[in-house]
N, CA and C atoms as an extended XYZ file, in Angstrom:
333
Properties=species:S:1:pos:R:3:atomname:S:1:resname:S:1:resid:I:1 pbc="F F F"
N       -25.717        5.779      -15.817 N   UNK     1
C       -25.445        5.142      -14.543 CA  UNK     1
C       -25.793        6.130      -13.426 C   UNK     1
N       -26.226        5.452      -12.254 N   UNK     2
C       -26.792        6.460      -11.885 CA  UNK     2
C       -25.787        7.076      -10.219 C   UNK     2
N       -25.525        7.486       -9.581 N   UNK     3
C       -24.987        8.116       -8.560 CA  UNK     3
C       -24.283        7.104       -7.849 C   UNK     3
N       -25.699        6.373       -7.372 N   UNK     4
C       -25.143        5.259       -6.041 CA  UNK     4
C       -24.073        4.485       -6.714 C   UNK     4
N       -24.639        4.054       -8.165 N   UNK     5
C       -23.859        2.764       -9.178 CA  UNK     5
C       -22.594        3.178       -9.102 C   UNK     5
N       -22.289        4.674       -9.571 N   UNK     6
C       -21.145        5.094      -10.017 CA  UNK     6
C       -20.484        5.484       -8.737 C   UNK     6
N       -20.749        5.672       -7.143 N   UNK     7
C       -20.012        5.556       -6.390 CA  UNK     7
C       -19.666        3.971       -5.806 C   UNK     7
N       -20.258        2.911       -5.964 N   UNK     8
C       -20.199        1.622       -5.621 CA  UNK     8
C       -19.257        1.230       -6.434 C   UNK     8
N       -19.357        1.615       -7.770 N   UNK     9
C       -18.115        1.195       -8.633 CA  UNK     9
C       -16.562        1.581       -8.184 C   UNK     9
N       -17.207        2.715       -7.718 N   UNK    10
C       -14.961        3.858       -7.662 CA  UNK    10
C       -15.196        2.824       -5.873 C   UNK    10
N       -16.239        3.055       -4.934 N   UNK    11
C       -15.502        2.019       -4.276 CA  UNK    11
C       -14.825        1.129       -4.210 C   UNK    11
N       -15.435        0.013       -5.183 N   UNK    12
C       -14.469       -1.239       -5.714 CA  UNK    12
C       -13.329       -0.994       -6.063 C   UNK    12
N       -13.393       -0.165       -6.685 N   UNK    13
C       -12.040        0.043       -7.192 CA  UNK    13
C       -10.924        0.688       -6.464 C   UNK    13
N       -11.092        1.779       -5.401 N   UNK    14
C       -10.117        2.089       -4.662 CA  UNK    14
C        -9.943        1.268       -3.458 C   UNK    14
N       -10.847        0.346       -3.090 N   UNK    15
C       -10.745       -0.496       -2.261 CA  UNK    15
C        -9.392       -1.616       -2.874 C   UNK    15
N        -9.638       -1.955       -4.058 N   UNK    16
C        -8.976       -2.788       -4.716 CA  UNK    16
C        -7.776       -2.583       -4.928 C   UNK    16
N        -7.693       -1.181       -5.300 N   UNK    17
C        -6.578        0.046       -5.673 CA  UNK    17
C        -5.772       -0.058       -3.898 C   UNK    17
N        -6.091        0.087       -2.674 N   UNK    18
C        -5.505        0.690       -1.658 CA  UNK    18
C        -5.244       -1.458       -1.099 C   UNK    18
N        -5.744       -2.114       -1.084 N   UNK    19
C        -5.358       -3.227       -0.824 CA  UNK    19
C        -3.976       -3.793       -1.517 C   UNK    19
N        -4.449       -3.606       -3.212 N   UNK    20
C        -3.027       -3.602       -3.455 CA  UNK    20
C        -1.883       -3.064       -3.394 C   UNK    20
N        -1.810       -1.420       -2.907 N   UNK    21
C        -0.709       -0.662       -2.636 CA  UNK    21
C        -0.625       -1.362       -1.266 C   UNK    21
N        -0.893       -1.506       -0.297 N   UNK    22
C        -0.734       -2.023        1.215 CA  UNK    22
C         0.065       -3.099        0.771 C   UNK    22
N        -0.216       -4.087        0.552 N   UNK    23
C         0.692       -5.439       -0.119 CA  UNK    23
C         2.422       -5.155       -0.718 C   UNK    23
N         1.723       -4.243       -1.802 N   UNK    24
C         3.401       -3.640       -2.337 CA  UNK    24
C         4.051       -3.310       -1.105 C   UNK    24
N         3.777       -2.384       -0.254 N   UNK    25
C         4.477       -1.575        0.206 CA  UNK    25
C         5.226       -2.431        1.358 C   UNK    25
N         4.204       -3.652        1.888 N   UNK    26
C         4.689       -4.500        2.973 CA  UNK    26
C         5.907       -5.406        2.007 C   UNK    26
N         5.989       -5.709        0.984 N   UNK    27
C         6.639       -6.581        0.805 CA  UNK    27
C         8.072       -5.828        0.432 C   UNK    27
N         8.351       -4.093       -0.285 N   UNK    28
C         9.252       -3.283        0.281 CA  UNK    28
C         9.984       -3.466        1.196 C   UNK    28
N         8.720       -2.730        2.283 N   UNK    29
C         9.737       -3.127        3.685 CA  UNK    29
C         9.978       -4.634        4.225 C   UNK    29
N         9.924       -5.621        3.802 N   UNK    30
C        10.111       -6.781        3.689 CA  UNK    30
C        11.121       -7.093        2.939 C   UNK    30
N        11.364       -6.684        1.972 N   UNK    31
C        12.455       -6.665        0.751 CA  UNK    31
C        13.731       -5.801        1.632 C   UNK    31
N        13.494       -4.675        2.347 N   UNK    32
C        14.649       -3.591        2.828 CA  UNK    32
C        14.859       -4.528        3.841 C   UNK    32
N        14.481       -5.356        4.719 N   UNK    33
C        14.857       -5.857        6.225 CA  UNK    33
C        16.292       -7.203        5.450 C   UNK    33
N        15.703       -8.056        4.843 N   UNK    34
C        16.178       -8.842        4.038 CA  UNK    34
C        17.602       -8.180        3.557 C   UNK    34
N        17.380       -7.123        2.767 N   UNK    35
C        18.708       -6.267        2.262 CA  UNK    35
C        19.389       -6.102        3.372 C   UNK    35
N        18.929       -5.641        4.482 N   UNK    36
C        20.091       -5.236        5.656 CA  UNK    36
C        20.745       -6.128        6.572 C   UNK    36
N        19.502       -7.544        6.161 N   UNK    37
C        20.437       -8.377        7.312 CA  UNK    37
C        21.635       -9.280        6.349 C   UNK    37
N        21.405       -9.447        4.768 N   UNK    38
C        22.276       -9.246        3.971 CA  UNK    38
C        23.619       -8.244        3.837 C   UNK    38
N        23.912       -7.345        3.723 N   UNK    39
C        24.138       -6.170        3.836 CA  UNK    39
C        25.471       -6.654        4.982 C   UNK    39
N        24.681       -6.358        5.995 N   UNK    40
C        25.474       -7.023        7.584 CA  UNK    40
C        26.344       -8.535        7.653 C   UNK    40
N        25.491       -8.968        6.967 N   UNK    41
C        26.410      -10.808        7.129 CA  UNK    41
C        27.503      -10.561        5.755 C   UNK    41
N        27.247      -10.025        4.609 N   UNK    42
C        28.455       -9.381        3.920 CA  UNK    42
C        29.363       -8.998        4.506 C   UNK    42
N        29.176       -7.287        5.334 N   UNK    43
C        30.403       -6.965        5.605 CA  UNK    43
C        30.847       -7.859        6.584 C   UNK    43
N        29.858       -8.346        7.865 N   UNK    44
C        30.559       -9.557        8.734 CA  UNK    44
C        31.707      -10.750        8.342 C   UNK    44
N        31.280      -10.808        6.937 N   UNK    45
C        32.180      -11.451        6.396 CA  UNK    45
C        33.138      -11.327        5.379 C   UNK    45
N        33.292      -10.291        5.603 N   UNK    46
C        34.584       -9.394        4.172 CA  UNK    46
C        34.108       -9.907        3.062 C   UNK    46
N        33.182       -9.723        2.346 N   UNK    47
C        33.067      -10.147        1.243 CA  UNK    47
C        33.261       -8.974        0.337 C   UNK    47
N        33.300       -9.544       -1.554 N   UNK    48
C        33.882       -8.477       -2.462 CA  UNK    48
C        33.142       -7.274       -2.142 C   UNK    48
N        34.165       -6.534       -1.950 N   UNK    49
C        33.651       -4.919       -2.138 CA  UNK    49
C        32.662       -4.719       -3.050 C   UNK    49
N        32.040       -5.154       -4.225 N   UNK    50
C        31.558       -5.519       -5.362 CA  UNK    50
C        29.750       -5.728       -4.623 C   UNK    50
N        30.055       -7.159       -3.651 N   UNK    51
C        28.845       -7.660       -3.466 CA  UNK    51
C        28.390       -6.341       -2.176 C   UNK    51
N        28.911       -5.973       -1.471 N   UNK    52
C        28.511       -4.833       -0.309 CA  UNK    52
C        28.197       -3.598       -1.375 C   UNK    52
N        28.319       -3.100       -2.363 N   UNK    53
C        28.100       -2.251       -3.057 CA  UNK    53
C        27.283       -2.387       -3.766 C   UNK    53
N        26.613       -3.568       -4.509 N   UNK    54
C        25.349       -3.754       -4.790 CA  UNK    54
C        24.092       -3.579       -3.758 C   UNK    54
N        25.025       -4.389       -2.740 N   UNK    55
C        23.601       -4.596       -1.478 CA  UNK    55
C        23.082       -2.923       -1.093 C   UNK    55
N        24.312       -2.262       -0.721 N   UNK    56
C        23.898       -0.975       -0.570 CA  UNK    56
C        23.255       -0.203       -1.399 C   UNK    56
N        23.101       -0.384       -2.728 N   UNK    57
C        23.020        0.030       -4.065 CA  UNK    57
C        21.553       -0.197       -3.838 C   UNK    57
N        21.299       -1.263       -4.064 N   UNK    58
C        19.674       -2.118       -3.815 CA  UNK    58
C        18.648       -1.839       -2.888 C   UNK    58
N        19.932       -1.721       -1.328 N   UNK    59
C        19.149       -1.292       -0.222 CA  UNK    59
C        18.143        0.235       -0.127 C   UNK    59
N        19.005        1.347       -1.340 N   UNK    60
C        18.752        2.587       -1.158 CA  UNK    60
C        17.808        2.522       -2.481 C   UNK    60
N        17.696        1.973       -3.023 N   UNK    61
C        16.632        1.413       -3.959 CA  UNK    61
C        15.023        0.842       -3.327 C   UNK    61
N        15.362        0.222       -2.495 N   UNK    62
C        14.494       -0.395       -1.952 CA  UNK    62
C        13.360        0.841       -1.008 C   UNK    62
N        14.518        1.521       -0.065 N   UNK    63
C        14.457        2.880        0.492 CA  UNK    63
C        13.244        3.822       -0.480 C   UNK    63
N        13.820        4.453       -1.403 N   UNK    64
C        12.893        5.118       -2.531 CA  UNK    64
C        11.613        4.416       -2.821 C   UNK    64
N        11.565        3.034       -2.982 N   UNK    65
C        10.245        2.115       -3.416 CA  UNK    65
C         9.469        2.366       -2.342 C   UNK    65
N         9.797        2.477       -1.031 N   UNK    66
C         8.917        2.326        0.102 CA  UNK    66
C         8.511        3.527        0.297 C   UNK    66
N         9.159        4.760        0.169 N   UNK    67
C         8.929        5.993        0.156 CA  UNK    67
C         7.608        5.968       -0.939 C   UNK    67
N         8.171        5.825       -1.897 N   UNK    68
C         6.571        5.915       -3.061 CA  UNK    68
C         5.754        5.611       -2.624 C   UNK    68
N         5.729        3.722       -2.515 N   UNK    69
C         4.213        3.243       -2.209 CA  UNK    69
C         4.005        3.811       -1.354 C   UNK    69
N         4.332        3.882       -0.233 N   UNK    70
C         4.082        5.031        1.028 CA  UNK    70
C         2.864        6.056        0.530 C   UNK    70
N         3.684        6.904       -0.233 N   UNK    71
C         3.136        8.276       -0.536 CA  UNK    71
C         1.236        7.998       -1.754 C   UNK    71
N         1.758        6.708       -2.227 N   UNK    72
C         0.636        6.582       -3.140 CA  UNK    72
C        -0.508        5.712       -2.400 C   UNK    72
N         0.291        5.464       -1.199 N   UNK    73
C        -1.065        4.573       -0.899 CA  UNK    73
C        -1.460        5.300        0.095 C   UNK    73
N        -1.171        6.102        0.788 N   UNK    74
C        -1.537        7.560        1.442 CA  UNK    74
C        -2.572        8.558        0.720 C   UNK    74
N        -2.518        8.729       -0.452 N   UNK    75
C        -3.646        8.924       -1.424 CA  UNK    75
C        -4.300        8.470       -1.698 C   UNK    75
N        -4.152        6.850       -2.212 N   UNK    76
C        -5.471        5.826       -2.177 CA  UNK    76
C        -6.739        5.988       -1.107 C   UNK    76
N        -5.461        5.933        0.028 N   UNK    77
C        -6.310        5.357        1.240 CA  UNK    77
C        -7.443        7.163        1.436 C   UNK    77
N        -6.703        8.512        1.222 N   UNK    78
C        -7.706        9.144        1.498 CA  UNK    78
C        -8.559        9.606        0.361 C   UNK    78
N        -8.172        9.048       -0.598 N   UNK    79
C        -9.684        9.064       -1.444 CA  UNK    79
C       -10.974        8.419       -1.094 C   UNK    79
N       -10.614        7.042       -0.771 N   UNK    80
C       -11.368        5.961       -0.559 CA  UNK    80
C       -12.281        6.640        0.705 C   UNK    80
N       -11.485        7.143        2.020 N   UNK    81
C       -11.970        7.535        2.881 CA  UNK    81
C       -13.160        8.688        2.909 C   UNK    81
N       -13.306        9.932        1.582 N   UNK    82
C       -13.815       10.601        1.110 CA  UNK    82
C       -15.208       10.151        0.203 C   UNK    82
N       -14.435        9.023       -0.377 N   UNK    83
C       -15.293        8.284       -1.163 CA  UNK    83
C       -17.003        7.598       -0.321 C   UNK    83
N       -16.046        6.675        1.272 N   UNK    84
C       -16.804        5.916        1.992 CA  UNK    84
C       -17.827        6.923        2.993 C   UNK    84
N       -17.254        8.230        2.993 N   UNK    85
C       -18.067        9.021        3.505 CA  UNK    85
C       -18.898        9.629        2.786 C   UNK    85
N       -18.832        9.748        1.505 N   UNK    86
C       -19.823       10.374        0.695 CA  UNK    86
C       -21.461        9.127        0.312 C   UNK    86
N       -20.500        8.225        0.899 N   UNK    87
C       -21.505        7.305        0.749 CA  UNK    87
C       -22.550        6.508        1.424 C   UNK    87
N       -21.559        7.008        2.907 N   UNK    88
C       -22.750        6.891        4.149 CA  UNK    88
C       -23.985        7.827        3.761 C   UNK    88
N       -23.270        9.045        3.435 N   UNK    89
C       -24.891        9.911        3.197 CA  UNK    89
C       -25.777        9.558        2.199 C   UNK    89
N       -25.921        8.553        1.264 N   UNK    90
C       -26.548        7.785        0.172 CA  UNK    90
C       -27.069        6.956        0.832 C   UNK    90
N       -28.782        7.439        1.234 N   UNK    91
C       -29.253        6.804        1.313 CA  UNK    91
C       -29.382        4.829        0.629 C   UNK    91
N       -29.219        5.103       -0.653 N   UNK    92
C       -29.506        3.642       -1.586 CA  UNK    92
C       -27.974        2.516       -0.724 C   UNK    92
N       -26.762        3.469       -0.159 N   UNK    93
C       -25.880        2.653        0.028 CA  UNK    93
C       -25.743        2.280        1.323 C   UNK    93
N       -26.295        2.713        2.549 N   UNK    94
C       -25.790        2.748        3.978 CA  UNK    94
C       -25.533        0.971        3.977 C   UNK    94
N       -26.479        0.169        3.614 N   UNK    95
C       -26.157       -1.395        4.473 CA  UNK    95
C       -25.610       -2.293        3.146 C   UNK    95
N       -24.668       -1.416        1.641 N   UNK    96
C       -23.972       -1.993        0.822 CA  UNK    96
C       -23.032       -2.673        1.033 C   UNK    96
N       -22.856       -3.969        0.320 N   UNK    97
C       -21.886       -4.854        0.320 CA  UNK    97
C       -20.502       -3.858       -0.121 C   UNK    97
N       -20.782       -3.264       -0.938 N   UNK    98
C       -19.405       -3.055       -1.587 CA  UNK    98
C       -18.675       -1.562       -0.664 C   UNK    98
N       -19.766       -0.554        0.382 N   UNK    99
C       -19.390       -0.165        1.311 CA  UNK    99
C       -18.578       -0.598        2.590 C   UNK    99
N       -19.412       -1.658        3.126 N   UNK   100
C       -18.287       -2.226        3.727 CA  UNK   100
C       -17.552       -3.162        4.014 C   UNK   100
N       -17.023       -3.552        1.987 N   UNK   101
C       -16.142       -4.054        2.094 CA  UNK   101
C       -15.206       -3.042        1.860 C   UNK   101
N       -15.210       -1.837        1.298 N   UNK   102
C       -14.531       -0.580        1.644 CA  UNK   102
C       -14.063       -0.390        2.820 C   UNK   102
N       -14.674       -0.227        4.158 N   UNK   103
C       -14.294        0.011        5.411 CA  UNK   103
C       -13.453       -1.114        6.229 C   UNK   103
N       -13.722       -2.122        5.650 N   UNK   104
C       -12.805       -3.532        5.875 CA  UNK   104
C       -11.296       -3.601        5.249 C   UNK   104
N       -11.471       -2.697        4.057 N   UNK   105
C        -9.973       -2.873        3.865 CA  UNK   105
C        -9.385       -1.252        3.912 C   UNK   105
N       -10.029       -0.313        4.652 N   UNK   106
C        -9.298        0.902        5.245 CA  UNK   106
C        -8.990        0.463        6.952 C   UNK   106
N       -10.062       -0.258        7.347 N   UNK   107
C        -9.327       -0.756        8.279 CA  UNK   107
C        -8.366       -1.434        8.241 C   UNK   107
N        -7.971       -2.605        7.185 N   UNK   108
C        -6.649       -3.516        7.306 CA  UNK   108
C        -5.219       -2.515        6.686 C   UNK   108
N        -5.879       -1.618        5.886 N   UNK   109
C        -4.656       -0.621        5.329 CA  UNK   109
C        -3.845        0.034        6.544 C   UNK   109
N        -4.887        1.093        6.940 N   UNK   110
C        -4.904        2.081        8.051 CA  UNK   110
C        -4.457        1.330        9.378 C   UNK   110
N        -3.017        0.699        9.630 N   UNK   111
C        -2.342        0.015       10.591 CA  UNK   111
C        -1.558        0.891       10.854 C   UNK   111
């Protein structure tokens, strides 16, 4: 396989790779907002000590998950970025489909 092939390929793939960490990570912090306004209408409403101790339990759970994807899609994203620059200088790739659909989803990541 030859250079361009084998960088067009790891494009796809960290493109694919950093789209899906972006997703996880939104639905995290989507998952933590949910926990807290839970969380709040619990104690608002004296409920079992039991159910506020899960929520909190979950919430700081949730906390750690977002921290990860965070951290892993922070790596995705600057591989890819290393990747998309090594590939501007390839000649065979400058006006590739699979380049920039790379730069299309470092732009939608990179918010």
């Amino acid at each position: 396989m030859s250079d361009a092939a084998t960088l067009r390929k790891q494009l796809k793939i960290k493109s694919g790779s950093a789209k899906r960490l972006y997703k996880e990570h939104r639905l995290y912090q989507k998952e933590e907002e949910d926990l807290k306004r839970k969380l709040d209408q619990y104690v608002a409403d004296n409920a079992e000590e039991w159910d506020i101790k899960n929520t909190r339990r979950m919430l700081e759970e949730s906390g750690k998950m977002i921290t990860d994807s965070a951290s892993r899609l922070g790596a995705v994203v600057q591989e890819l970025r290393e990747l998309v620059l090594a590939a501007e200088q390839d000649p065979e790739l400058t006006q590739d489909e699979e380049l920039m659909k790379a730069k299309e989803a470092l732009e939608e990541v990179s918010v």
